[in-house]
NUKEDO-222311 format. One record per atom (N, C-alpha, C, O): residue in three letters; atom name; z, y, x. Coordinates in pm, 1 decimal. Atoms other than C-alpha are relative to their C-alpha. Example, Ala and Ser with C-alpha at 12.3 -4.5 7.8 and 13.67 -1.06 7.14 Angstrom:
R   type   atom         pz         py         px
R    ALA      N        0.0     -119.0       89.0
R    ALA     CA      780.0     -450.0     1230.0
R    ALA      C        0.0      120.0       90.0
R    ALA      O       66.5      118.1      193.6
R    SER      N       -6.0     -119.0      -82.0
R    SER     CA      714.0     -106.0     1367.0
R    SER      C       73.0      109.0      -77.0
R    SER      O       89.9      219.8      -26.1
END
This chain:
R   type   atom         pz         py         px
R    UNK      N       97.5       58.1      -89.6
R    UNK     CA     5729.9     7326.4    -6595.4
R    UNK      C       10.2     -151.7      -10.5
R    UNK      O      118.4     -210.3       -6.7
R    UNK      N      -22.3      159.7        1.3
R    UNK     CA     5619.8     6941.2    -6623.2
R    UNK      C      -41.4      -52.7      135.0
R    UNK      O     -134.8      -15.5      206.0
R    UNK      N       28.7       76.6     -148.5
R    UNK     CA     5638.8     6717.7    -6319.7
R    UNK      C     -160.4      -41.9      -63.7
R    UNK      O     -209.6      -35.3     -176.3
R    UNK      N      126.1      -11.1      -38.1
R    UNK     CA     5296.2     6636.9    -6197.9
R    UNK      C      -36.6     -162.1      -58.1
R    UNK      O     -128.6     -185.9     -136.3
R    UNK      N      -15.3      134.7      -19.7
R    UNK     CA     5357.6     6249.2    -6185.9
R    UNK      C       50.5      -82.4     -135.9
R    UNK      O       -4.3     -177.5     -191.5
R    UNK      N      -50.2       43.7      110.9
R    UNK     CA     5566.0     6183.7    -6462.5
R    UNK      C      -13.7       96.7     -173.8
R    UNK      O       38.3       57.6     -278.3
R    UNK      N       -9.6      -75.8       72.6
R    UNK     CA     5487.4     6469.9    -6693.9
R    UNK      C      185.2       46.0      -77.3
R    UNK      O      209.9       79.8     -193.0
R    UNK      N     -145.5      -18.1       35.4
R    UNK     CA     5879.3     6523.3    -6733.1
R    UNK      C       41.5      156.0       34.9
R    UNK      O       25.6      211.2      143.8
R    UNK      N      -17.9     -165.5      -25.9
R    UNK     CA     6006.6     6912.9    -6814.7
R    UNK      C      103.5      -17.9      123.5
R    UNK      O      192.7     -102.1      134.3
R    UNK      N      -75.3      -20.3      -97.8
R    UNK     CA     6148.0     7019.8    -6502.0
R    UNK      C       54.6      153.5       16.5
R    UNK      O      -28.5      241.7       -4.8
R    UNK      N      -20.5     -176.9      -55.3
R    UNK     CA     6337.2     7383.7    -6399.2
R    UNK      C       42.7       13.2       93.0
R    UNK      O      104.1      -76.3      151.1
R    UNK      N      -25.4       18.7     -141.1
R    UNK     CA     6385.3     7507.1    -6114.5
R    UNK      C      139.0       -9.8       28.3
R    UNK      O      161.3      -55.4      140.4
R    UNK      N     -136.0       26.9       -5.6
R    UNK     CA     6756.1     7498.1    -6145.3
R    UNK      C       16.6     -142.3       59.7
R    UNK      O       91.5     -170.8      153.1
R    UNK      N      -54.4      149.0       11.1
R    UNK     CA     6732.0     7107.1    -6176.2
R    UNK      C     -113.0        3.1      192.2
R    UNK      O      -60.1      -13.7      302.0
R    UNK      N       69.8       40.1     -178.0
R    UNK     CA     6452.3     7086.5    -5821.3
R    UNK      C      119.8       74.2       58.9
R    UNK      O      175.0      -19.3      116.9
R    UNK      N      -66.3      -52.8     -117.6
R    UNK     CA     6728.6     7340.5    -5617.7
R    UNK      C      151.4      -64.0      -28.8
R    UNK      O      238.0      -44.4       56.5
R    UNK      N     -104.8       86.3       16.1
R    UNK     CA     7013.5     7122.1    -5769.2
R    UNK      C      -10.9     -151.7       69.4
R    UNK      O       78.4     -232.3       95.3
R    UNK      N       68.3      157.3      -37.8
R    UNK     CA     6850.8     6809.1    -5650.6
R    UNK      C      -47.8       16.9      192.8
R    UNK      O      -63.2      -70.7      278.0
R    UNK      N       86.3       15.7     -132.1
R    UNK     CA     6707.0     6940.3    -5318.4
R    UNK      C      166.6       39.1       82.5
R    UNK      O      181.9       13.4      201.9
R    UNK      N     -119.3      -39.4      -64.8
R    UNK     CA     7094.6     7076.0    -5247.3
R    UNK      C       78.7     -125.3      -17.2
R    UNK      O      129.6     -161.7       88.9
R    UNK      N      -13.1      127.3      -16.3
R    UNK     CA     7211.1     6747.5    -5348.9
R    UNK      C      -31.1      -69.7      150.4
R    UNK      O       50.2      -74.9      242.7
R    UNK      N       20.9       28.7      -65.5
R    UNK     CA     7001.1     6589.2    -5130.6
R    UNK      C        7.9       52.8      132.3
R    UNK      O       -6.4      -35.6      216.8
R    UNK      N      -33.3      -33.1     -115.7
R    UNK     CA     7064.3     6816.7    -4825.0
R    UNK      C      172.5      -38.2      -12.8
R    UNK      O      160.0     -120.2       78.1
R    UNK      N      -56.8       43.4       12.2
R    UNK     CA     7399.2     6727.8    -4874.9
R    UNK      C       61.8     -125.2       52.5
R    UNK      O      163.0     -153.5      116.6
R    UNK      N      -27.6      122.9      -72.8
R    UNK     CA     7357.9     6397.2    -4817.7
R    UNK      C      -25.8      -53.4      121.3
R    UNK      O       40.0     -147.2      166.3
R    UNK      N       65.7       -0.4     -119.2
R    UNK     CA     7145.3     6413.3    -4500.2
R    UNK      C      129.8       55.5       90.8
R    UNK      O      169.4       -6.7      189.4
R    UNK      N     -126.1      -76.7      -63.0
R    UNK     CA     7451.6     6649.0    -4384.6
R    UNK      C      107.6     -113.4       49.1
R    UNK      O      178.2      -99.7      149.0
R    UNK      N     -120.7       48.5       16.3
R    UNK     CA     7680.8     6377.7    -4434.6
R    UNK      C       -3.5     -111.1       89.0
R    UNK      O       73.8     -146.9      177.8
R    UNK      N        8.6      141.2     -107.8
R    UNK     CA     7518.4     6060.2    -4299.2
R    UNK      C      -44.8      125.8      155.0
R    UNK      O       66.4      118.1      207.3
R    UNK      N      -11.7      -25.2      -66.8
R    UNK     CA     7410.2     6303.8    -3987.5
R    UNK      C      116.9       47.9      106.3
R    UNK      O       99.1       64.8      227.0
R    UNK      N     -133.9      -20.6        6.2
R    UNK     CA     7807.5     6393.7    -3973.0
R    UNK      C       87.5     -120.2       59.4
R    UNK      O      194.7     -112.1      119.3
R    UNK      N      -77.3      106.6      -27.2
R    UNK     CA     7890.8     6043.0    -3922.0
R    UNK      C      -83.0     -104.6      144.4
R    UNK      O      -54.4     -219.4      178.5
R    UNK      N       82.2       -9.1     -107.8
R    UNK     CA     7636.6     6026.0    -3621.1
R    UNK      C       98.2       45.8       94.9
R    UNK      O      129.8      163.5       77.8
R    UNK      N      -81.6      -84.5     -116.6
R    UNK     CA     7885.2     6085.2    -3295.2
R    UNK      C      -59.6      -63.5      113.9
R    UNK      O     -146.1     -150.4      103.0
R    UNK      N       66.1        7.5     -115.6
R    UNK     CA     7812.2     6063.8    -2937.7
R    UNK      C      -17.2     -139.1       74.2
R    UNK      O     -111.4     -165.3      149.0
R    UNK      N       37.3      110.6      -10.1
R    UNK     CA     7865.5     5726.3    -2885.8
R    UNK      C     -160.4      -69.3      -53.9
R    UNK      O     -234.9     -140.6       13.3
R    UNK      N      137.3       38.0       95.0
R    UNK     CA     7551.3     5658.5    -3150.5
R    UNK      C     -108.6       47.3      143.7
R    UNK      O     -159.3      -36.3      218.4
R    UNK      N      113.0      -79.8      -18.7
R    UNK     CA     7317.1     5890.5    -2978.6
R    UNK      C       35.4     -104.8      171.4
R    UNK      O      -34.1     -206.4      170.6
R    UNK      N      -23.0       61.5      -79.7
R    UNK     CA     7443.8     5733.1    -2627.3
R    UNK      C      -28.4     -154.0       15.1
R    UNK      O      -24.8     -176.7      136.1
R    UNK      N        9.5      129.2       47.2
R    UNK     CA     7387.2     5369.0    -2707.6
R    UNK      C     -128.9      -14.9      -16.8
R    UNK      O     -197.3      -96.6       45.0
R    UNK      N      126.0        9.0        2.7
R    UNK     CA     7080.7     5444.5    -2834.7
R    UNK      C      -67.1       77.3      109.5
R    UNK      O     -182.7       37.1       96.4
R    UNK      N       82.5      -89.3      -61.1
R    UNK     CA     6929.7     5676.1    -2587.9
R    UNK      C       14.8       26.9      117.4
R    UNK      O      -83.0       35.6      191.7
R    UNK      N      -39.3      -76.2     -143.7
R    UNK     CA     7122.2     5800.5    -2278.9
R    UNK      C       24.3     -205.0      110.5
R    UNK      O       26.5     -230.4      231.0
R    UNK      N      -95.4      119.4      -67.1
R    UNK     CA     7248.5     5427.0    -2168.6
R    UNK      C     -180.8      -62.7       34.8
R    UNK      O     -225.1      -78.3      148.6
R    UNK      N      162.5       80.2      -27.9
R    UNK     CA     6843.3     5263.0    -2208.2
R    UNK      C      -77.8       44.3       62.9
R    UNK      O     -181.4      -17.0       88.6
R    UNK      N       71.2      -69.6      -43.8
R    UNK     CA     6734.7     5567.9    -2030.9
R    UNK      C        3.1      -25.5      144.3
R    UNK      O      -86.3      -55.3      223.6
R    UNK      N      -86.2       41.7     -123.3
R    UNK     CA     6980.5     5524.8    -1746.4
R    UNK      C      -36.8     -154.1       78.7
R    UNK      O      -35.0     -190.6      196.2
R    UNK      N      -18.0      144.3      -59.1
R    UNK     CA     6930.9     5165.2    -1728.1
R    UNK      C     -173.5       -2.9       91.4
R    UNK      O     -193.6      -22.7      211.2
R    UNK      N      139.1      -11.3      -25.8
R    UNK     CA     6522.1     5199.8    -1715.7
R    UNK      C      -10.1       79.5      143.5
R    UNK      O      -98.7       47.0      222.5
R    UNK      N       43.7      -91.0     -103.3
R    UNK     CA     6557.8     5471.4    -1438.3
R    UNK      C       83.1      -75.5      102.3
R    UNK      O       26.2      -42.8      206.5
R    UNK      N      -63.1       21.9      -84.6
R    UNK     CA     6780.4     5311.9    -1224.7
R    UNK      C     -103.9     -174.8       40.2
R    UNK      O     -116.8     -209.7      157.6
R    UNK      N      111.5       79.7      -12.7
R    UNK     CA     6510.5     4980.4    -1276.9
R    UNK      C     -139.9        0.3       67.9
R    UNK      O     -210.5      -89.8      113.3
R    UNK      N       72.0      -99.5      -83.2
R    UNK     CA     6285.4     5209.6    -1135.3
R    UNK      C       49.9       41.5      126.1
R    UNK      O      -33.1       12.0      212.1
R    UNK      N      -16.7      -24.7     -130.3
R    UNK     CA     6428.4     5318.5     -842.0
R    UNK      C       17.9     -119.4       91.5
R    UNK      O      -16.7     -121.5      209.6
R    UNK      N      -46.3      121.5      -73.6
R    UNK     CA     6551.1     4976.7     -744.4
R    UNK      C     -135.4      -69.7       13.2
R    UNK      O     -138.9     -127.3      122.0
R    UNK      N      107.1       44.8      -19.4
R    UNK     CA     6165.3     4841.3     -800.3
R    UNK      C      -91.9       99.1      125.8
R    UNK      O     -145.1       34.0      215.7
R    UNK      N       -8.7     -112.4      -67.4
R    UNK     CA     6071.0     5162.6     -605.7
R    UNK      C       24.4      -29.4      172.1
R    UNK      O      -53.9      -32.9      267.0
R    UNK      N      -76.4       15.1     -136.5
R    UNK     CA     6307.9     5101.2     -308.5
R    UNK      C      -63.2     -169.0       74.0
R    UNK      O      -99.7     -179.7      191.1
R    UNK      N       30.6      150.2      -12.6
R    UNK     CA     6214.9     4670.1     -320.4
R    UNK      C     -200.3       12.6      107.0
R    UNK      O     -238.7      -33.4      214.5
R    UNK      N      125.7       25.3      -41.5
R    UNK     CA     5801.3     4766.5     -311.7
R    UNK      C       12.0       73.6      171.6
R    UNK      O      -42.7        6.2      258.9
R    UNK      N      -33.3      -88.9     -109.7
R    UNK     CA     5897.6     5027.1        3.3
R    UNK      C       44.6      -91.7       90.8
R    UNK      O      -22.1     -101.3      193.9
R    UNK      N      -43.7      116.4     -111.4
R    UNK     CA     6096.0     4738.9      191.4
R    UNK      C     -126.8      -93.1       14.2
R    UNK      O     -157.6     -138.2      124.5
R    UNK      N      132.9      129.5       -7.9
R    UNK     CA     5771.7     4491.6      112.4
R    UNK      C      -94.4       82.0      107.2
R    UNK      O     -143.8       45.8      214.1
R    UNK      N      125.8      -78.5     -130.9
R    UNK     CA     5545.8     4787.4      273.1
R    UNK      C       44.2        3.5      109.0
R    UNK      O      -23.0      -52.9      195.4
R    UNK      N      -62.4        0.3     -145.3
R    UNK     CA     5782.6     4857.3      569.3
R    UNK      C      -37.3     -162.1       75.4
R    UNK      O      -99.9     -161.4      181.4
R    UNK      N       23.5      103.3      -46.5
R    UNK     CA     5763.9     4459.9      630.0
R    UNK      C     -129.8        1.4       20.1
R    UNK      O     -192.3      -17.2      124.5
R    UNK      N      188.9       68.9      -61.6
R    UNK     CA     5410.1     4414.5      610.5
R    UNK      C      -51.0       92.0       87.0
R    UNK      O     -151.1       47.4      143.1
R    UNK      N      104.3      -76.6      -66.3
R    UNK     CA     5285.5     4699.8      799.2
R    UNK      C       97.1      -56.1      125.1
R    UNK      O       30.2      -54.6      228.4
R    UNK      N      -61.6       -2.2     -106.2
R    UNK     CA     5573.4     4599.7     1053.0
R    UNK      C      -56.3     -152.9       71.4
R    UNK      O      -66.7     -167.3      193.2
R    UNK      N       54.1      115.5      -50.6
R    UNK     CA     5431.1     4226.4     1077.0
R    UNK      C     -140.0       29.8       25.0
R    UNK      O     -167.9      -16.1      135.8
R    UNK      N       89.6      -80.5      -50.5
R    UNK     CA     5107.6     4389.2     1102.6
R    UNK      C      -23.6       29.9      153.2
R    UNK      O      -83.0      -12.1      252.5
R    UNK      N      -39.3      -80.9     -171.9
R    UNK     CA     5190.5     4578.9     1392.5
R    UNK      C       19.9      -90.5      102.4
R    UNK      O      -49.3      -89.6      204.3
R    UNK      N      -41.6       93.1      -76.6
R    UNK     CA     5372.4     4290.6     1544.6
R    UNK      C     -129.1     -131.3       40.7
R    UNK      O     -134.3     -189.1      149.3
R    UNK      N       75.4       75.3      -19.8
R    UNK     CA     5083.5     4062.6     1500.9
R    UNK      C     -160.5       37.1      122.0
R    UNK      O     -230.4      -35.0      193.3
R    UNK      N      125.1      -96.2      -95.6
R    UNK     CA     4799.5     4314.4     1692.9
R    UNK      C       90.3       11.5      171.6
R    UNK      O       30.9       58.9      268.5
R    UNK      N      -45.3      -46.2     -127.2
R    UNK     CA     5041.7     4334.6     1999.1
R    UNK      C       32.6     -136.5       40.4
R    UNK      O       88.7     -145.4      149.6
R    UNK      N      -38.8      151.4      -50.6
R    UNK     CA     5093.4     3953.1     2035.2
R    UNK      C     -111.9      -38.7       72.1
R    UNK      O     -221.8      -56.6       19.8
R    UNK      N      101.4       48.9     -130.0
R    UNK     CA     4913.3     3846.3     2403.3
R    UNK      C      -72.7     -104.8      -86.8
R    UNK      O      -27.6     -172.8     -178.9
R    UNK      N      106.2      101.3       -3.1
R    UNK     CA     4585.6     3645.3     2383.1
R    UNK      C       73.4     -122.4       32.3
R    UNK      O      157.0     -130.7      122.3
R    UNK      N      -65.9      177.2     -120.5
R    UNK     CA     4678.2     3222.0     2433.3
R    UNK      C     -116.4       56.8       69.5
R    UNK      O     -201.4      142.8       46.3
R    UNK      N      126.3       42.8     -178.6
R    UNK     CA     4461.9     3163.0     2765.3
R    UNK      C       26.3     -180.6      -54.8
R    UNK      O      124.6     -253.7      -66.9
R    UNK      N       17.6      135.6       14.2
R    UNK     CA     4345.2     2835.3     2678.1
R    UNK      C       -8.4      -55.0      173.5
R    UNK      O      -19.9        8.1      278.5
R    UNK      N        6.3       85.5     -141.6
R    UNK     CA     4339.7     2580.7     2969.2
R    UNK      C      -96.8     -106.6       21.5
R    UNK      O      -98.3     -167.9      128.2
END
């Protein structure tokens, strides 16, 4: 069989030698992937974002409590009586 691209004889021996090769190597660098990696990248930026969130969350909630409370406070403050 000739490659498509290069017209070069190919058998299938040499593609399932080459594709086991190459799983191989995927095996190896994924091998050297430990939990720190995946943590660093993923669990720590997730953590940080959600906890950025709750704290923006909790901040807008104190702003509403205030304003509806000055609100409130402002509708119950006596008329001046001018003189």
């Amino acid at each position: 069989m000739n490659c498509p691209n290069c017209n070069k004889e190919i058998s299938d021996e040499e593609d399932v030698a080459e594709l086991k090769d190459r799983l191989m190597a995927i095996q190896q660098k994924l091998a050297k992937l430990d939990d720190d990696f995946f943590a660093n990248r993923f669990d720590r930026p997730v953590k940080m974002l959600t906890n950025a969130t709750l704290q923006v969350r909790q901040i807008l909630s104190n702003v509403s409590c205030s304003l509806l409370s000055s609100s409130y406070n402002t509708k119950e403050l006596p008329e001046e009586i001018e003189e």
